[in-house]
Phi, psi and omega in degrees: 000132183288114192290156184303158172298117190275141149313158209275343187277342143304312192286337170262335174272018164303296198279017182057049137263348185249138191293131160286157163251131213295155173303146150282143170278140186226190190277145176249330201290159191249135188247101178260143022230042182289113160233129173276131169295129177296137184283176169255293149305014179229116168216182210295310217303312193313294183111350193301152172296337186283325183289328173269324149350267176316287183317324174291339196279317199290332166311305199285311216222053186332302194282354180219020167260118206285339179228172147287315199251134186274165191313154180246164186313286183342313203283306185313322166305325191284304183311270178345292172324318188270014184258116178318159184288335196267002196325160174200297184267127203200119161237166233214097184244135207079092190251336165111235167249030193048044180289288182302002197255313164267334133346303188262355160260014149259005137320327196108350172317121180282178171278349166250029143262331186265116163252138177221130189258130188210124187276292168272142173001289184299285198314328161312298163325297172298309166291347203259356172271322213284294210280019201321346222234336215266095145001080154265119197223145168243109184209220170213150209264036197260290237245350208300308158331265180330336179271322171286321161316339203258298184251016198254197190270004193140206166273355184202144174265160189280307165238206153189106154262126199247116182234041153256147214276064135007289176317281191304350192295169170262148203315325177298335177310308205280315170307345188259347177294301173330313195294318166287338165273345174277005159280333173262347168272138179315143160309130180088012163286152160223201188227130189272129165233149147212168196213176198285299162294116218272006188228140189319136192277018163248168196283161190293327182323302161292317164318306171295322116022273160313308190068057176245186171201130180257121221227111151290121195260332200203160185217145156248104165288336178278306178337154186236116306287178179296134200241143153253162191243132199226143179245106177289141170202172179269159159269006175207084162110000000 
């Protein structure tokens, strides 16, 4: 008796004609200090053309991209809530795909008070067709002076809210970052951050350093993962 017949395509990977197909490669290496900002409403699950975006840059850039799966609502309320009532000129650095970006004009921020800064490419592109109104620059927050001088609202800002990924940076980064936004903030002003961690994500060290202080403000639990939210500030004026 004749046994059933195999499909031609089990009969060739039978027979080693058919190749396996190998994962892709992508750069491991970290371009600091690009971290992307987490979306709220945009994740893997969706499919949005912004959700895969935001995923491939985490493919090209594990280490320096802070999640895979982007932020949920809970976090993005939170990240809002701590933005003074009188706010007006607001930058806004790693912004992603803009989720947090569209968060702070339906705050009430107009779009020629919000400057956002986003180091890669793709994702720059993609907010300055989403965003026309809005001050995008691709650039690095590094450079954060020079960038407010060029396009912003004045010599100083009201906040600076942030989803570049602080932990992972190496400690110099994160001091020439800190030193540039407390160069564009107003007195009494702060720098909104979240992280990964329930403990700042710079070191106590720098901070003092520095002459900062880090306040934990606020916690999501619901966030994939769960994210805190920290208010950076001086300790003196």
């Amino acid at each position: 008796m004749m046994g059933r017949r195999r499909p031609a395509a089990h009969a060739r990977f039978a027979a080693g004609t058919v190749r396996p197909v190998r994962p892709a490669r992508y750069d491991a290496r970290p371009s600091f200090p690009r971290m992307c900002m987490n979306e709220h409403d945009i994740g893997v699950r969706t499919a949005t053309p912004a959700a895969w975006t935001f995923f491939r840059q985490w493919l090209r850039h594990p280490l320096s991209t802070a999640s895979v799966t982007p932020s949920g609502r809970q976090l993005t309320r939170a990240m809002m809530r701590q933005l003074p009532a009188d706010a007006r000129c607001v930058v806004e650095l790693g912004a992603g795909t803009g989720v947090f970006t569209r968060a702070l004009l339906e705050h009430g921020i107009a779009p020629g008070q919000l400057v956002v800064v986003e180091l890669n490419a793709e994702l720059h592109a993609l907010l300055s067709r989403q965003l026309p109104r809005v001050a995008v620059v691709h650039g690095d927050a590094r450079d954060l002076r020079d960038i407010v001088a060029r396009v912003g609202c004045g010599t100083t800002v009201d906040a600076v809210v942030s989803g570049l990924g602080l932990l992972a940076m190496p400690r110099a980064v994160q001091q020439q970052i800190l030193t540039a936004v407390f160069d564009v903030l107003g007195p009494g002003r702060s720098l909104i951050q979240f992280t990964y961690s329930p403990a700042p994500p710079v070191a106590t060290g720098l901070l003092q350093e520095l002459d900062l202080r880090a306040e934990r403000v606020a916690f999501a639990p619901l966030n994939l993962p769960p994210a805190f939210v920290f208010k950076f500030s001086r300790c003196h004026g």
